[in-house]
C-alpha positions as CSV (number, residue, x, y, z in Angstrom):
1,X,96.1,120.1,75.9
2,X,96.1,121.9,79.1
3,X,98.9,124.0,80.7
4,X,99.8,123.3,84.7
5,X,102.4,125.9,86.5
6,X,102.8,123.5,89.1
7,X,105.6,125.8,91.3
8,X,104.9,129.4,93.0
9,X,107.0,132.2,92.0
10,X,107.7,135.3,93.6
11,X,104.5,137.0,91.8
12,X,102.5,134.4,92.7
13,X,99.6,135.3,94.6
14,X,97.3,133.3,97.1
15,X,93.8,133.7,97.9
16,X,92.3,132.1,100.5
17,X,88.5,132.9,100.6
18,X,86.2,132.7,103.2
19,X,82.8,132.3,101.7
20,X,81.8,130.4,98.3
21,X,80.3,133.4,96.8
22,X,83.6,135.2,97.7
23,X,85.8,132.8,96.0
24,X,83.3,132.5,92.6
25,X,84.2,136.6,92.2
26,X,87.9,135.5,93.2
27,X,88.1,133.5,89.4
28,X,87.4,136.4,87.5
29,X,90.9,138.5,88.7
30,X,93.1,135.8,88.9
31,X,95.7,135.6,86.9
32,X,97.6,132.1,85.4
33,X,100.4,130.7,88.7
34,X,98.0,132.3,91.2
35,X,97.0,130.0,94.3
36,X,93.4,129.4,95.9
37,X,92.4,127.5,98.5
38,X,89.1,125.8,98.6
39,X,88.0,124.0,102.2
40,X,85.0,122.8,101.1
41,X,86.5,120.0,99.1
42,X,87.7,117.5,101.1
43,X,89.8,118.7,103.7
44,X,90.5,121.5,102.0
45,X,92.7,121.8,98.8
46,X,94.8,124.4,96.7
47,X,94.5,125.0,93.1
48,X,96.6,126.7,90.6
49,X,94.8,129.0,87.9
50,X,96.0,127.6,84.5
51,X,95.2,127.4,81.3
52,X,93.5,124.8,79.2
53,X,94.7,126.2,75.7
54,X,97.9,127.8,75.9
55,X,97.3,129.7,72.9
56,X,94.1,131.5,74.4
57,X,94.1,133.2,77.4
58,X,90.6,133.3,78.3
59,X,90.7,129.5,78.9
60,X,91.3,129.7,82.4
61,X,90.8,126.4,84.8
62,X,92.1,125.8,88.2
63,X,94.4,122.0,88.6
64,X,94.4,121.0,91.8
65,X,97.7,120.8,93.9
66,X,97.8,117.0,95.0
67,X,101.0,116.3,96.6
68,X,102.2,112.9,98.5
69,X,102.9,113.6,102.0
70,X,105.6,110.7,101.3
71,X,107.5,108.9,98.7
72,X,106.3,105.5,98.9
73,X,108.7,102.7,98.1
74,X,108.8,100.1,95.7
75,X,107.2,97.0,95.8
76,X,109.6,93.8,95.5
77,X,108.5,90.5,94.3
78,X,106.4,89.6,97.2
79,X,104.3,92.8,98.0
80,X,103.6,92.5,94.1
81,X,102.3,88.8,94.7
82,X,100.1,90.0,98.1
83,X,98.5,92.6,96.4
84,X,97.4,91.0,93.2
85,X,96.2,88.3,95.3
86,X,93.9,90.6,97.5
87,X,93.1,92.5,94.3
88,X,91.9,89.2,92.8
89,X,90.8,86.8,95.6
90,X,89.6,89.1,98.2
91,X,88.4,92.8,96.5
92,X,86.6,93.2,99.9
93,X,89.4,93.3,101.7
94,X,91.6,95.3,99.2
95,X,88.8,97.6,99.5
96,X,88.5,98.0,103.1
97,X,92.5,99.1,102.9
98,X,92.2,101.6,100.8
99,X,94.8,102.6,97.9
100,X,97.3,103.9,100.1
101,X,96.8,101.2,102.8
102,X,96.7,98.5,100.7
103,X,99.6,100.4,99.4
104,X,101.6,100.4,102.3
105,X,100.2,96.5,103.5
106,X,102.0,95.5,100.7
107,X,105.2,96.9,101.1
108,X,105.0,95.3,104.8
109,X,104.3,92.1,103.6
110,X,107.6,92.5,101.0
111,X,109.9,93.3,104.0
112,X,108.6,90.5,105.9
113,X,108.5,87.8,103.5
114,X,112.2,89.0,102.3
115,X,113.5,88.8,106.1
116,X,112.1,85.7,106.1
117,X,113.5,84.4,103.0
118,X,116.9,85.7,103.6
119,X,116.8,83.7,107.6
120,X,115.5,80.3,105.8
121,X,118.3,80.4,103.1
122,X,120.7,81.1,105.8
123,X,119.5,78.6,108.0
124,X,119.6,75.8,105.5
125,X,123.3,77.0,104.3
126,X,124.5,76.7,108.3
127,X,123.2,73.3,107.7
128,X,125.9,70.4,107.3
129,X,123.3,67.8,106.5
130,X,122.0,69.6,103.6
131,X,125.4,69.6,101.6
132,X,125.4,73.3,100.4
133,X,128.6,73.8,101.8
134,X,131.1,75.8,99.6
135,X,133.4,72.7,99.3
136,X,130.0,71.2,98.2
137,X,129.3,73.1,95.5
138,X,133.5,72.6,94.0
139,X,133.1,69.1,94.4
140,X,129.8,68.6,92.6
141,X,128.0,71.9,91.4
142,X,125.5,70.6,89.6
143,X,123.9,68.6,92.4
144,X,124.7,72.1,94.7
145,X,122.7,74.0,92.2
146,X,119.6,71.2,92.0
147,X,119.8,71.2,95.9
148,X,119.9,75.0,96.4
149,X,116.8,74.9,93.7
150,X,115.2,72.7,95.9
151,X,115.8,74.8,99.1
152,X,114.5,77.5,97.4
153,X,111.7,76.4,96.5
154,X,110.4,74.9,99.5
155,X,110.9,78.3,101.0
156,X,108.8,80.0,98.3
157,X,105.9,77.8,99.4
158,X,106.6,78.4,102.7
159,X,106.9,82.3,102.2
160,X,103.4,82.0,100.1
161,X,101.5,80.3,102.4
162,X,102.8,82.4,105.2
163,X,102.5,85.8,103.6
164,X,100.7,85.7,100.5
165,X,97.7,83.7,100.9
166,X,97.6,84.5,104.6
């Protein structure tokens, strides 16, 4: 079980090294909440000296310090639907987003259809010819709900063949 310190203190101290050689030697002084930066990985990262048994302290390890730049939101019922169908259908293109892309797609796609849905709905409410007027629904409800079930589902296709399988 390994132990992360994933906040800097007040004695926490940062290295930032300028050669590989210099930050090897940097290892053996560091002590456990101390910060190092490495820029050949990636873009450059920080780690955090920790320890992988808490119980012995010559288990030192650096964790990595990976922190989203955002919060991302959550996906509704339609992002959900668009990304298990490029997951599924088209990997290639999932793929060519990227996590964070395909990610972020998705949540597009959510907003969209969910706009969408909400104008249709509307739309067919404003509608006299549809009878899903209020005084509708007290006259007859259950023929309200079966036409409202109707409506809604004829936007659902709509909405999937629009977004979803698009």
């Amino acid at each position: 079980m390994s132990e992360y310190i994933p906040v800097a203190t007040k004695d926490t101290i940062y290295y930032k090294p300028q050669t590989k050689q210099e930050m090897e030697a940097t290892y053996d002084f560091m002590k456990v909440g101390d910060m190092i930066f490495n820029p050949w990985v990636f873009s450059g990262i920080w780690y955090t000296m920790g320890l992988n048994d808490k119980n012995d302290p010559t288990t030192k390890c650096l964790f990595p310090n990976i922190i989203m730049d955002e919060v991302l939101p959550q996906l509704g019922r339609w992002g959900m639907a668009r990304m298990e169908y490029l997951k599924n259908e088209k990997p290639f293109v999932a793929a060519q987003f990227g996590t964070i892309g395909l990610f972020k797609h998705c949540v597009e796609i959510d907003e969209q259809a969910t706009q969408r849905k909400q104008n249709m709905m509307t739309a067919i409410r404003k509608n006299p010819a549809n009878k899903v007027t209020e005084a509708d629904k007290a006259a007859n409800p259950i023929e309200w709900a079966g036409r409202m079930s109707n409506f809604q589902a004829q936007v659902h296709e709509t909405i999937y063949a629009d977004f979803i399988y698009a």
